[in-house]
VMD Tcl script that draws the C-alpha trace (Angstrom):
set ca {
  {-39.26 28.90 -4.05}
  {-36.50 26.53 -3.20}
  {-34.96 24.38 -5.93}
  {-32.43 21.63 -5.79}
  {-30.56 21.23 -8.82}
  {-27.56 19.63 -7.51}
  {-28.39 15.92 -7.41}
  {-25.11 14.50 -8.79}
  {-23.84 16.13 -5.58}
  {-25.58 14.27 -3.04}
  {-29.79 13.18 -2.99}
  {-32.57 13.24 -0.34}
  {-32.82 10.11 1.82}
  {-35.89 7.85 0.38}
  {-38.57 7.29 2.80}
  {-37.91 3.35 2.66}
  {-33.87 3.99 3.21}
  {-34.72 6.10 5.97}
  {-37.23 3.56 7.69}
  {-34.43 1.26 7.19}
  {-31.95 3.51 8.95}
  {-34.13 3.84 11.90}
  {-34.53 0.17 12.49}
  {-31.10 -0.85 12.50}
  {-30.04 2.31 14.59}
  {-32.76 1.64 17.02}
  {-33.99 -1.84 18.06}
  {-31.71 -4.04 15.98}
  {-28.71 -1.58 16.98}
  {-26.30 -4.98 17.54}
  {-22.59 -5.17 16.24}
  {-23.11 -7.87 13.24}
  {-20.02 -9.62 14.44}
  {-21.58 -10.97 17.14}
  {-23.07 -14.26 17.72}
  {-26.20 -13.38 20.10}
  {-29.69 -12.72 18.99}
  {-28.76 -8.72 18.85}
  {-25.92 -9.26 16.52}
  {-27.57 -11.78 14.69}
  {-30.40 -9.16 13.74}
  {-27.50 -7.07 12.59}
  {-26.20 -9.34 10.40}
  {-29.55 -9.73 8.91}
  {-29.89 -6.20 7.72}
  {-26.29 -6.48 6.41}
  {-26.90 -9.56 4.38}
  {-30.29 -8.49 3.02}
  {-28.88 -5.61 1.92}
  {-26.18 -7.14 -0.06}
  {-28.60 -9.63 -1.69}
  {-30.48 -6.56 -3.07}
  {-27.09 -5.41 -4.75}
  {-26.40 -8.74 -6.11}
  {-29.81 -8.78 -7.96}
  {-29.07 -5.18 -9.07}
  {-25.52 -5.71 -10.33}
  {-26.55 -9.78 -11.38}
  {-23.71 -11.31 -9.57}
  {-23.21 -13.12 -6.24}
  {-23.27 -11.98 -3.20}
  {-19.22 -13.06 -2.27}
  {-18.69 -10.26 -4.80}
  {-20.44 -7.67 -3.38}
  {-18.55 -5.64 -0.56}
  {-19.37 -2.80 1.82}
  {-17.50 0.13 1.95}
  {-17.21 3.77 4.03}
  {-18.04 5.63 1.00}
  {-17.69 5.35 -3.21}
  {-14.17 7.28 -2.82}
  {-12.78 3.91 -0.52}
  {-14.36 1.51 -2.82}
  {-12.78 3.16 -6.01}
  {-9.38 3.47 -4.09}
  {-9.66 -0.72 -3.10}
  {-10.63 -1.09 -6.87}
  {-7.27 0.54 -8.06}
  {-4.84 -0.12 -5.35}
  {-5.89 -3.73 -4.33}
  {-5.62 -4.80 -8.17}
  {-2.02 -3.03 -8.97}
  {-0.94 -4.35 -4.95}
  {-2.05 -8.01 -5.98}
  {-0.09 -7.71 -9.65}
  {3.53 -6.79 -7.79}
  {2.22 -9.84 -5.35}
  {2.35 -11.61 -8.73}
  {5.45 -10.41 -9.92}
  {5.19 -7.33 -12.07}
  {7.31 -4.84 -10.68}
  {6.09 -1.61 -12.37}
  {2.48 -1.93 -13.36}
  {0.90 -0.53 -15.85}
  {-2.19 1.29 -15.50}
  {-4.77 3.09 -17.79}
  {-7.38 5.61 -16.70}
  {-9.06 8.13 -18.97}
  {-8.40 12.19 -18.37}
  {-11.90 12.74 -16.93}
  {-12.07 10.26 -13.81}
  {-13.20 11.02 -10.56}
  {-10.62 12.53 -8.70}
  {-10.66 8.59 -6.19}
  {-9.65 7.34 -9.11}
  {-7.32 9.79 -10.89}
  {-5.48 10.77 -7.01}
  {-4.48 7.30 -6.29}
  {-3.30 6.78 -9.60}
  {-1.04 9.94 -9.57}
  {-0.03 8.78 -5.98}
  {1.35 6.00 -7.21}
  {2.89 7.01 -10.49}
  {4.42 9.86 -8.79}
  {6.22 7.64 -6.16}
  {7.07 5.49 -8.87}
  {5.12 2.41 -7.96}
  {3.22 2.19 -11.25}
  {3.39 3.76 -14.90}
  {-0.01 5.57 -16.38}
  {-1.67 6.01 -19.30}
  {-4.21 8.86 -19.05}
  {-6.70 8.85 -22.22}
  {-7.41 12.03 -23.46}
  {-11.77 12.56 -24.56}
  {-12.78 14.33 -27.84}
  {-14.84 17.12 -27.19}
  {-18.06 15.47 -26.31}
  {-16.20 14.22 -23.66}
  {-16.03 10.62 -24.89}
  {-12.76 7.83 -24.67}
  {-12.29 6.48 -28.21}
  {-12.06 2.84 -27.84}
  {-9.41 3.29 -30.70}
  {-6.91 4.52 -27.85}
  {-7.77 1.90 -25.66}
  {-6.34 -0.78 -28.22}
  {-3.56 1.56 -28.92}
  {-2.68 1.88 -24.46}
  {-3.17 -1.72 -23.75}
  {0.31 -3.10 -22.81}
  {1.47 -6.79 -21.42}
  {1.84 -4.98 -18.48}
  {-1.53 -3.61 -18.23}
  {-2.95 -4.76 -14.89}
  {-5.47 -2.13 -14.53}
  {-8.04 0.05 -17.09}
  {-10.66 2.03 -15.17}
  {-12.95 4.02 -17.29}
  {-16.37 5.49 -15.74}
  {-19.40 4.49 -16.71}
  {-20.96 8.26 -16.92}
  {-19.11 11.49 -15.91}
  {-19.67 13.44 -12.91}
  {-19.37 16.93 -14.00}
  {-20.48 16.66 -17.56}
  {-22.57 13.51 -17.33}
  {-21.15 11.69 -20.32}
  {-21.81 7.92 -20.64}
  {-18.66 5.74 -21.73}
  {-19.10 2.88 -23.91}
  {-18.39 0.47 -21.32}
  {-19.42 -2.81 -22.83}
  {-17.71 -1.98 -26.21}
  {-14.55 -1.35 -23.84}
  {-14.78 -4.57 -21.99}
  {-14.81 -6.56 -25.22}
  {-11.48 -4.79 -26.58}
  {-9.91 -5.88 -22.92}
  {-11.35 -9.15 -22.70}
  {-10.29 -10.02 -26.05}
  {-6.80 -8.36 -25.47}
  {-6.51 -10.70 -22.06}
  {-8.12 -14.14 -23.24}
  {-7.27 -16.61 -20.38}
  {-5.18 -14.45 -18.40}
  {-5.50 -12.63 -15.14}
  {-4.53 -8.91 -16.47}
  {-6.45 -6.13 -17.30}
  {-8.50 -5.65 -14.81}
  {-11.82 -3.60 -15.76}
  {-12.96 -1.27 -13.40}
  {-15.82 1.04 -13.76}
  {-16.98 4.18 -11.26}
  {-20.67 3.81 -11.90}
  {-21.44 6.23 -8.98}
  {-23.54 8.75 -11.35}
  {-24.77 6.03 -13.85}
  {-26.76 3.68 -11.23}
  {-30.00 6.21 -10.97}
  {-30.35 5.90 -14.76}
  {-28.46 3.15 -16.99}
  {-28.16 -0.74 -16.48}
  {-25.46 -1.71 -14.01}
  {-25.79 -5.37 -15.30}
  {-22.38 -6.53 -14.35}
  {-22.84 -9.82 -16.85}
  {-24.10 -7.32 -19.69}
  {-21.34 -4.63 -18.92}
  {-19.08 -7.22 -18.73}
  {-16.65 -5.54 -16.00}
  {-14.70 -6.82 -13.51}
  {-15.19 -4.74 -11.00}
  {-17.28 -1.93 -9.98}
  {-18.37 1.03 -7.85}
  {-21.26 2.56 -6.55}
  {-22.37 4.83 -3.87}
  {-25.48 4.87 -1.31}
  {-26.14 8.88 -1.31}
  {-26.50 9.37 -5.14}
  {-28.78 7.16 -5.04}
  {-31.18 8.45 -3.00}
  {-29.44 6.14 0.39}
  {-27.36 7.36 2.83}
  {-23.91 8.75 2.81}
  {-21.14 7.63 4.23}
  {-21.52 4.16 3.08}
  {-20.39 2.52 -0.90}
  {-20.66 -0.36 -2.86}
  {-17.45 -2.19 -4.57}
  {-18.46 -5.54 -6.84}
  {-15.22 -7.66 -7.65}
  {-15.85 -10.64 -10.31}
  {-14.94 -14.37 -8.61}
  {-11.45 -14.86 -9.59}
  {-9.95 -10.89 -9.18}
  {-7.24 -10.74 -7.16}
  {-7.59 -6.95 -5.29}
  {-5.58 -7.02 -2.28}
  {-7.12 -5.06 1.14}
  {-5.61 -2.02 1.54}
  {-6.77 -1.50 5.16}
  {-6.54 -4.38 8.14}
  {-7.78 -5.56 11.77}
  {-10.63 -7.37 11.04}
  {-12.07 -9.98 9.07}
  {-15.55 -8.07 7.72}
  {-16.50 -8.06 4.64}
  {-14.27 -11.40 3.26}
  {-11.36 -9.48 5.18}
  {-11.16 -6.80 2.09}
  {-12.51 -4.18 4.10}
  {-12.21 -4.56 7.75}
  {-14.21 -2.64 10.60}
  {-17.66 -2.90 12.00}
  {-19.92 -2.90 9.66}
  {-22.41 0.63 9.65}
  {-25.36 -1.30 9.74}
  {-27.99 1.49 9.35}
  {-26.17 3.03 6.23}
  {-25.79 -0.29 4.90}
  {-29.75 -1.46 5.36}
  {-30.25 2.69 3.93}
  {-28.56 1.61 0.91}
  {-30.33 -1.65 0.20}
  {-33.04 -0.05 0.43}
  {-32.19 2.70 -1.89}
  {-31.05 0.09 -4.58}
  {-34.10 -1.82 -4.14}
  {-35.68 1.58 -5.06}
  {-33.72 1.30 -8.06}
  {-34.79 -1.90 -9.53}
  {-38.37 -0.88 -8.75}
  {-38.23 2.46 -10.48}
  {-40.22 3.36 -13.61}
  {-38.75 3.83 -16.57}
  {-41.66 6.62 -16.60}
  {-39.33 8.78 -14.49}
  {-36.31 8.60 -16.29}
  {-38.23 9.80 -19.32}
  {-40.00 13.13 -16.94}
  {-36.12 13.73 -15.95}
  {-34.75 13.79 -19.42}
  {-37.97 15.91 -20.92}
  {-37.49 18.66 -18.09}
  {-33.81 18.42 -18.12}
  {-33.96 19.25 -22.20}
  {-36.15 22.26 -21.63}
  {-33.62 23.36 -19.39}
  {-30.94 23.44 -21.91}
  {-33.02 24.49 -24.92}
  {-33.90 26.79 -22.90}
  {-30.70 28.41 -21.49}
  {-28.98 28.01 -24.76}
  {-32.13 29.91 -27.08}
  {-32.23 32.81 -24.50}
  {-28.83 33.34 -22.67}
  {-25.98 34.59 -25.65}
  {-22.95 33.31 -25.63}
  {-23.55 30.20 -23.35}
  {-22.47 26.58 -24.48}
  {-23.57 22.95 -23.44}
  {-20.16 20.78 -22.13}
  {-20.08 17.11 -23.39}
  {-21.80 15.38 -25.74}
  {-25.88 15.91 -25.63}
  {-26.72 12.68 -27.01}
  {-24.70 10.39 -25.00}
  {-25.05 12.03 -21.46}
  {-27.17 11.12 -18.45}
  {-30.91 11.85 -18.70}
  {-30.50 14.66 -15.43}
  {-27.07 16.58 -16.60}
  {-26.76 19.96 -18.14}
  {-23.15 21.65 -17.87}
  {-22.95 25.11 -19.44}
  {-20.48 27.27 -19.84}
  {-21.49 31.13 -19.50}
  {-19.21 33.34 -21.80}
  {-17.96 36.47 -19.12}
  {-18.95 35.27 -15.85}
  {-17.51 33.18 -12.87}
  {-19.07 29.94 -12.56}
  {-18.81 30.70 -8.88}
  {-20.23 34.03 -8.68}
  {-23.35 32.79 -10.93}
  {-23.60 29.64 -8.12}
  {-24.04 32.35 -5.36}
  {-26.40 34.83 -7.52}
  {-28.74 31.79 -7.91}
  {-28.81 31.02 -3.88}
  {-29.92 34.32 -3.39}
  {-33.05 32.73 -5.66}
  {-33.30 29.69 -3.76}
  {-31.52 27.66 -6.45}
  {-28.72 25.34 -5.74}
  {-26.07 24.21 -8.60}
  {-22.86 23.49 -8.93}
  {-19.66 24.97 -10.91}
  {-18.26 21.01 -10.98}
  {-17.81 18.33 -8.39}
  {-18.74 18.37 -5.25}
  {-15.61 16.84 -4.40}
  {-13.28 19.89 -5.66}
  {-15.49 22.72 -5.08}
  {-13.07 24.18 -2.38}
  {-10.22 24.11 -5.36}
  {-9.78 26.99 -6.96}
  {-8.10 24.82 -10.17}
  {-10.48 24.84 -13.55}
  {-12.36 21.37 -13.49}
  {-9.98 18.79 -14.62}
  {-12.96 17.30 -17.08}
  {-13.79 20.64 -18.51}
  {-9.83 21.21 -19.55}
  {-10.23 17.84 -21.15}
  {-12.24 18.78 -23.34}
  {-10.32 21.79 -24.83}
  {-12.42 24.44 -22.70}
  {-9.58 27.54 -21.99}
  {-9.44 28.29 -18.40}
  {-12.10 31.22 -18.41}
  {-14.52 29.21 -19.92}
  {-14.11 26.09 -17.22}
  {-14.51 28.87 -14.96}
  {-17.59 30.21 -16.14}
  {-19.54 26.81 -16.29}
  {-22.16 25.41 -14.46}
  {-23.53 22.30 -13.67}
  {-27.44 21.40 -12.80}
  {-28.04 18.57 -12.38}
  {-31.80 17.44 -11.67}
  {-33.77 14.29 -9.95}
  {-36.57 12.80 -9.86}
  {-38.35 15.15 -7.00}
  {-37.61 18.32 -10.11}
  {-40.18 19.58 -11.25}
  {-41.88 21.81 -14.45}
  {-42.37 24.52 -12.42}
  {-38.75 24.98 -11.02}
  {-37.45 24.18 -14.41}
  {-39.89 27.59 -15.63}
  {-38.54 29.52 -12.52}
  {-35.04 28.83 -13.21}
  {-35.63 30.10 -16.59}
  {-37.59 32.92 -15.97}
  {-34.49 34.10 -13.11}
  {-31.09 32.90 -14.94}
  {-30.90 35.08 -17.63}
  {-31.35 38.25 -15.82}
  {-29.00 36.60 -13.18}
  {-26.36 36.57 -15.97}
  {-27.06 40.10 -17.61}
  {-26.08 41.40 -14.08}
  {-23.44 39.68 -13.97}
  {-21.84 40.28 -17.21}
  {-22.14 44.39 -16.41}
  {-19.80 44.01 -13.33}
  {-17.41 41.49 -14.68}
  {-14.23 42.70 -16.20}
  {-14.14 39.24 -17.96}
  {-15.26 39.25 -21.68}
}
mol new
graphics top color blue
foreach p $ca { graphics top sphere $p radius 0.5 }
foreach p [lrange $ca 0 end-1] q [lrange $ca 1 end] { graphics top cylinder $p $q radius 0.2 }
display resetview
């Protein structure tokens, strides 16, 4: 049996994302610059596609903008807001960012803190892995350009308060310009409301291959009226805030996906959630010494991160593929690192026990019966384990 438990990772193309591919890398294949019938086709796919992100984020469609990937989008949310602030006249910015955010957000940050473009406030999470909005009111500075908190975690699946937060800024800012809100809703578009009016952000991120879409393509929504300055030029695409030819097929994938979104039931949120608790209840009744990361009533419905007592995350990862079961010890994005998880050391785990943790994540293809043979192989996986390892 093969099982996929690594869906905050990456997901399988949807059938309607990958018809969509096809047609725009086949017979509508034209550059949607141009002004011929070919191009003109192009441009179709492009703008449909965008008008099914609008409806799904409730704004207009000058605010939605294509990007290469979720990682560009969140590094044009954060740089083109603090590059637009010195174009206004604040010569050291000040930005705010909470201790668990996605390494696009947290590297271009440190970037630019280290070269000493900006100054940072990093937030530091209680132990369920939530900001208190207490420290929010406590960061906020005149200075303050920029707060990006994500909407749910990554590795731990947490879910921020993010409307609560955008109150505390908006009534902080009144009529002017700065802070910017930002959220990375990357993990949080499968199952919570990206409403942008409900929210009440400013700007936000989201990606086509967690979604069940394509990679190599992202989503960036900027509210009418933020300045966010392009970071990249030669071209005028997208408004000229991202320049380049626009990847058609990824970008019709990703409509597609999002329209798969809207359409979903709220049935299968529920299925993932009910399968996704058995998997805990059940790892944490039969497995000793083994702990659930973040907080387990406000997480996504498809996250479990454990921490095994006396084992390496990694070598419990590669015991499981023998099985045919694919996890994760963290983000996809760091798994070459050899650092504990950033998110897990936020939350007061020691080194040895971000080490020893694991995240499975599930989707909406999981089912009962690779949730039971997970359960019926991990514990005996870990009993191995813990026989060899000189870790206790």
């Amino acid at each position: 049996m093969k099982v996929y438990l690594d869906c905050a990772a990456t997901t399988p193309v949807a059938k309607d994302a990958a018809k969509a591919m096809l047609r725009y890398s086949g017979r509508d294949f034209g550059n949607a610059s141009s002004l011929h019938w070919f191009g003109q086709q192009a441009r179709e796919g492009v703008e449909a596609a965008r008008q099914k992100a609008a409806e799904f984020l409730n704004c207009s469609l000058t605010e939605v903008f294509f990007t290469g990937s979720a990682t560009e989008a969140d590094n044009l949310a954060v740089s083109g807001v603090i590059n637009t602030a010195k174009k206004n006249g604040i010569v050291k910015p000040h930005v705010i960012i909470s201790a668990i955010e996605h390494p696009a957000v947290l590297e271009p940050v440190k970037h630019l803190e280290k070269s000493g473009e900006i100054e940072a406030t990093y937030l530091a999470v209680g132990k369920d892995g939530i900001v208190k909005t207490e420290s929010i009111e406590k960061a906020i500075r005149p200075d303050t350009v920029l707060i990006s908190i994500m909407y749910a975690n990554n590795e731990i699946g947490t879910v921020q308060p993010v409307a609560e937060i955008a109150r505390i800024i908006r009534d902080f800012r009144g009529l002017k310009q700065y802070p910017v809100f930002h959220t990375d809703a990357v993990q949080a578009a499968n199952y919570l409301d990206c409403d942008t009016q409900k929210l009440g952000v400013d700007s936000l991120t989201l990606s086509g291959h967690k979604i069940y879409g394509p990679k190599g393509v992202g989503v960036l929504y900027v509210k009418k009226g933020v300045g966010v300055e392009p970071v990249m030029f030669g071209g005028h695409q997208e408004q000229s805030l991202r320049p380049g030819t626009e990847n058609v097929a990824a970008i019709a994938g990703m409509g597609a996906a999002i329209a798969g979104l809207k359409a979903q039931s709220p049935k299968i949120k529920n299925d993932v959630e009910k399968l996704r608790n058995k998997l805990i209840d059940g790892i944490l009744k039969n497995i000793p010494k083994t702990y659930l990361n973040g907080s387990r009533e406000h997480r996504l419905p498809n996250n479990a991160n454990i921490s095994f007592q006396g084992v390496e995350g990694e070598s419990i990862l590669m015991a499981l593929d023998q099985k045919g079961i694919a996890v994760s010890t963290g983000s996809a994005c760091a798994s070459g690192s050899l650092e504990p998880s950033h998110v897990l050391m936020a939350l007061g785990l020691s080194h040895q026990q971000a080490h020893g943790s694991v995240r499975f994540t599930l989707g909406k293809h999981t089912t009962k019966e690779e949730i039971n043979y997970v359960l019926k192989v991990l514990p005996e996986v870990i009993k191995k384990l813990r026989a060899i390892s000189p870790l206790k």
